[in-house]
C-alpha positions as CSV (number, residue, x, y, z in Angstrom):
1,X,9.7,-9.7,-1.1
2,X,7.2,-7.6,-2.8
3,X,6.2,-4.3,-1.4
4,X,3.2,-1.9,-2.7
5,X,3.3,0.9,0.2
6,X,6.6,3.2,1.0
7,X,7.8,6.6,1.2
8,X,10.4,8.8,0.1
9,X,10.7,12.6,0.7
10,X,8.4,13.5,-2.2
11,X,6.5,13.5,1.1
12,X,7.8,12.3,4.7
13,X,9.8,9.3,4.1
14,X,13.9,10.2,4.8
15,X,15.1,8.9,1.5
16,X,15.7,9.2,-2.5
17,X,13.5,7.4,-4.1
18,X,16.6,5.7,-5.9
19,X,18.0,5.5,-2.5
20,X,15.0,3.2,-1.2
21,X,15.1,1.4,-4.3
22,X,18.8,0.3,-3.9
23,X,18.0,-0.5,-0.1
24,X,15.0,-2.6,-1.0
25,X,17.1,-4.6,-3.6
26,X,20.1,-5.3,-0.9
27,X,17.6,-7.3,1.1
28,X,16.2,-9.0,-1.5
29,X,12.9,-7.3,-2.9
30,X,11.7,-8.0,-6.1
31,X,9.3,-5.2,-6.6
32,X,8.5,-2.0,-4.4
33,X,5.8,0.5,-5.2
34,X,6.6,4.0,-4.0
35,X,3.1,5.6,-3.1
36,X,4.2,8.6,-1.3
37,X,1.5,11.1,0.3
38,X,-1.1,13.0,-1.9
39,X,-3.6,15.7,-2.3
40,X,-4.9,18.0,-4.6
41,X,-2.1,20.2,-3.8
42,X,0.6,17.8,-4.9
43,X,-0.4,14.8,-7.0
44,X,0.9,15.8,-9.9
45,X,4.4,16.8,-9.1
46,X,4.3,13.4,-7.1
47,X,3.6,11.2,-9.7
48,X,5.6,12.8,-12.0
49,X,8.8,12.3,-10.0
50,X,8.3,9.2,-8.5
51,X,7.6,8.0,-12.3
52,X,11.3,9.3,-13.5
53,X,12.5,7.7,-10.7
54,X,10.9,4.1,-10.9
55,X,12.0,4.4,-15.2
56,X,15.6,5.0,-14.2
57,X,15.4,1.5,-11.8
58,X,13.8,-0.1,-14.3
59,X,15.9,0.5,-17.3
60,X,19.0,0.5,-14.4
61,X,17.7,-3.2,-12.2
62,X,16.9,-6.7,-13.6
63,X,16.4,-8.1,-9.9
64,X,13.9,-5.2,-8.9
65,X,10.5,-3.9,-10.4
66,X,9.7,-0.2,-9.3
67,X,6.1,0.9,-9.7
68,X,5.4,4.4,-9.4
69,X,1.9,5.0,-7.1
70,X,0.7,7.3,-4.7
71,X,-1.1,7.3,-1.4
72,X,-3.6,9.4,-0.8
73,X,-4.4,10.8,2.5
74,X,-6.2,12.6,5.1
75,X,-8.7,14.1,2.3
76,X,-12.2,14.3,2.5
77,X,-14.3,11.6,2.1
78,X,-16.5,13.5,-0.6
79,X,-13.4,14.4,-2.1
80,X,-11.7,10.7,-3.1
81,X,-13.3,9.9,-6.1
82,X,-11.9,12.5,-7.9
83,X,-8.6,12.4,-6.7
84,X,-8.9,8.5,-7.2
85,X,-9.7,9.2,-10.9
86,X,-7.2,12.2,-11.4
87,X,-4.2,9.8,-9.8
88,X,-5.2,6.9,-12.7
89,X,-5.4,9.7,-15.4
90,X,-2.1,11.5,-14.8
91,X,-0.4,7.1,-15.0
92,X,0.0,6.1,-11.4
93,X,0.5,2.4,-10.9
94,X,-1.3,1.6,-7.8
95,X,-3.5,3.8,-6.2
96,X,-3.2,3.4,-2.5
97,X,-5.6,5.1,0.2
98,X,-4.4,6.0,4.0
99,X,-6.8,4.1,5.7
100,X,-9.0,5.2,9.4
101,X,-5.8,4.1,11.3
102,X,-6.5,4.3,15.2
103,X,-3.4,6.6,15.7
104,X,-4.9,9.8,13.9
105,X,-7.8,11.7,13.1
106,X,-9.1,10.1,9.9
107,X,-12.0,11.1,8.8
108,X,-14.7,8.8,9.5
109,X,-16.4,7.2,6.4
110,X,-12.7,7.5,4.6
111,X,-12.8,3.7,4.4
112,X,-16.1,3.2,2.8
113,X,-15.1,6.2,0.5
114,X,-11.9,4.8,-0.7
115,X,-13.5,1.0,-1.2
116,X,-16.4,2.7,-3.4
117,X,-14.1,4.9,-5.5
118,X,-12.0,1.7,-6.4
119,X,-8.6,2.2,-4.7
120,X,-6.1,-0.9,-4.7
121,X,-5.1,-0.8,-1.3
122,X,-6.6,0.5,1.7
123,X,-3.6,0.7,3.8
124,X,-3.8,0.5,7.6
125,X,-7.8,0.6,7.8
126,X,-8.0,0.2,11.8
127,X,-11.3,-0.9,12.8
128,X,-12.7,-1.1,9.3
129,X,-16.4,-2.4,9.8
130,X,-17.7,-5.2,8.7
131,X,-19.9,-3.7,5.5
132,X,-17.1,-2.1,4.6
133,X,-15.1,-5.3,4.7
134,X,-18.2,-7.0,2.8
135,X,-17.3,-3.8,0.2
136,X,-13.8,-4.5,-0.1
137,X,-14.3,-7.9,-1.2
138,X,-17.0,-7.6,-3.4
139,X,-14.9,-4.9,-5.9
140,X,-11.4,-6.4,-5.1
141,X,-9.7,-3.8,-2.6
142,X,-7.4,-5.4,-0.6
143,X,-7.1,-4.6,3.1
144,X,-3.6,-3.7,4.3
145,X,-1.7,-5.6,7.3
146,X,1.3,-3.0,8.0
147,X,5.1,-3.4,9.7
148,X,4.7,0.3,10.8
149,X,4.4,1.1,14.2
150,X,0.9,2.3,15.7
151,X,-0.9,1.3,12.6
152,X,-0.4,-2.2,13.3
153,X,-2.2,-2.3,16.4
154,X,-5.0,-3.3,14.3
155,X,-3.0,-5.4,12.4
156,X,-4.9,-9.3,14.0
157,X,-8.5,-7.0,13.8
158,X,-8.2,-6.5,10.1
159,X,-6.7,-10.1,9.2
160,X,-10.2,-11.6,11.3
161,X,-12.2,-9.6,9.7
162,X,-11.0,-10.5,6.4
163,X,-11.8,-14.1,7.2
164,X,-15.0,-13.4,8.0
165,X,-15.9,-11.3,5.0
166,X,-13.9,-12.7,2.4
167,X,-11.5,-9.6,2.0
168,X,-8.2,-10.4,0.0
169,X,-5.5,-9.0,2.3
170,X,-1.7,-7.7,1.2
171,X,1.6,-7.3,3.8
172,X,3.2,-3.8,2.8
173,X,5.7,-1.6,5.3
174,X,4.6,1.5,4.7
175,X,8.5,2.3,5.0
176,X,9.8,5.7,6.0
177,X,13.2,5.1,7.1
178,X,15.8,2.6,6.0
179,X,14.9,0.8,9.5
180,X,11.3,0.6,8.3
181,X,11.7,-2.3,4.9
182,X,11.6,-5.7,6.4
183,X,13.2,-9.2,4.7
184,X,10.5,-11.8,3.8
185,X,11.5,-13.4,7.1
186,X,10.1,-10.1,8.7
187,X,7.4,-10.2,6.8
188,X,6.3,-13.9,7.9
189,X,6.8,-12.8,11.4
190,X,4.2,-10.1,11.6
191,X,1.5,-11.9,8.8
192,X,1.9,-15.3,11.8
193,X,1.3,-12.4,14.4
194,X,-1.7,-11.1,13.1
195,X,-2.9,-14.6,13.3
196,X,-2.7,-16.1,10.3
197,X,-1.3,-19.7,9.4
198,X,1.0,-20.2,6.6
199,X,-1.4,-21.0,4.3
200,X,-3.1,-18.1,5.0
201,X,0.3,-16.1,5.0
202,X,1.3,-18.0,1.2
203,X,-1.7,-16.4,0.0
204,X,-1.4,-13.0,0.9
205,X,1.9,-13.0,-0.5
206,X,0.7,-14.1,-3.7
207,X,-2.0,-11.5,-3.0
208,X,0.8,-9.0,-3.8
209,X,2.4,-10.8,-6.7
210,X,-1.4,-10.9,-8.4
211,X,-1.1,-7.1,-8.1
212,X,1.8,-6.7,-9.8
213,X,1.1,-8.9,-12.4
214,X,-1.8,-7.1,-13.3
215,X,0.8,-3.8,-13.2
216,X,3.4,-5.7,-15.2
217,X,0.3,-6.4,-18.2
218,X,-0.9,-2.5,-18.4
């Protein structure tokens, strides 16, 4: 199980980031990228725990990879590139953007911004329009289908329109709570109920183990 989108309370997720860590390897995940919530106000002191944290699993674990990332959220869509760049300067792993989810007041054009500036992952991206999908593919940003509640009522939207469009998608949580990480059997579930077939579910999973390849070579 290999998940690239979770939360500990560096911002609003309930746990220590060492507590999620030992949660997520109880149930059998291999590698978990915390990506807690960012702006301008925060991003550095984020980072810069959430890295201490993921060295101390990593020298600690052999069965668990922690990747130290960040999520960046509700900001301006004039505003991402910069904090895009800034999160990749001060050594974040993955740089993951909170999508135009249907249940809050994203600020349209946040999609097109995040695919443009390069983010990883656009987690949760609702009714992401087709262009924008068309973006996503062409500069390898992968479109987000979500275990958390109200973001995945867009969950068989975004998976159809990755089809069409050629968008690579990944399966993350977005955990909050210990209730919130899923086993792989979980994770099966909801990828067959956003309607895709177990080919199409093999490969978003190894969608998620190219990403952290790719981590694993920086």
């Amino acid at each position: 199980m290999i998940d690239l989108h979770t939360h500990t309370f560096f911002s609003d997720g309930d746990l220590l980031p060492s507590e999620l860590i030992q949660r997520a390897r109880k149930i059998g995940y291999e590698a978990i990228a915390i990506t807690d919530h960012v702006d301008n106000s925060n991003i550095e002191e984020v980072i810069k725990g959430v890295k201490k944290a993921c060295a101390d699993a990593n020298k600690a674990y052999t069965d668990i990879k922690c990747f130290a990332g960040v999520e960046i959220t509700h900001i301006a869509p004039v505003l991402v590139k910069s904090l895009v760049l800034k999160a990749r300067k001060l050594g974040a792993d993955i740089v993951v953007f909170h999508g135009e989810t249907v249940v809050e007041p994203v600020e349209p054009g946040s999609n097109r911004a995040a695919i443009e500036a390069g983010v990883d992952i656009l987690a949760h991206p609702g009714k992401i329009s087709e262009n924008d999908a068309l973006l996503a593919a062409q500069k390898n940003v992968f479109l987000e289908i979500t275990a958390r509640y109200g973001h995945n009522k867009t969950n068989n939207y975004v998976a159809s329109i990755a089809k069409k469009t050629g968008a690579r998608l990944v399966f993350n949580t977005d955990t909050h709570t210990p209730e919130n990480l899923v086993t792989d059997f979980g994770r099966k579930k909801i990828l067959k109920n956003a309607g895709l077939n177990n080919k199409e579910i093999l490969t978003v999973i190894e969608n998620s183990k190219s990403i952290v390849r790719n981590m694993l070579k920086k």
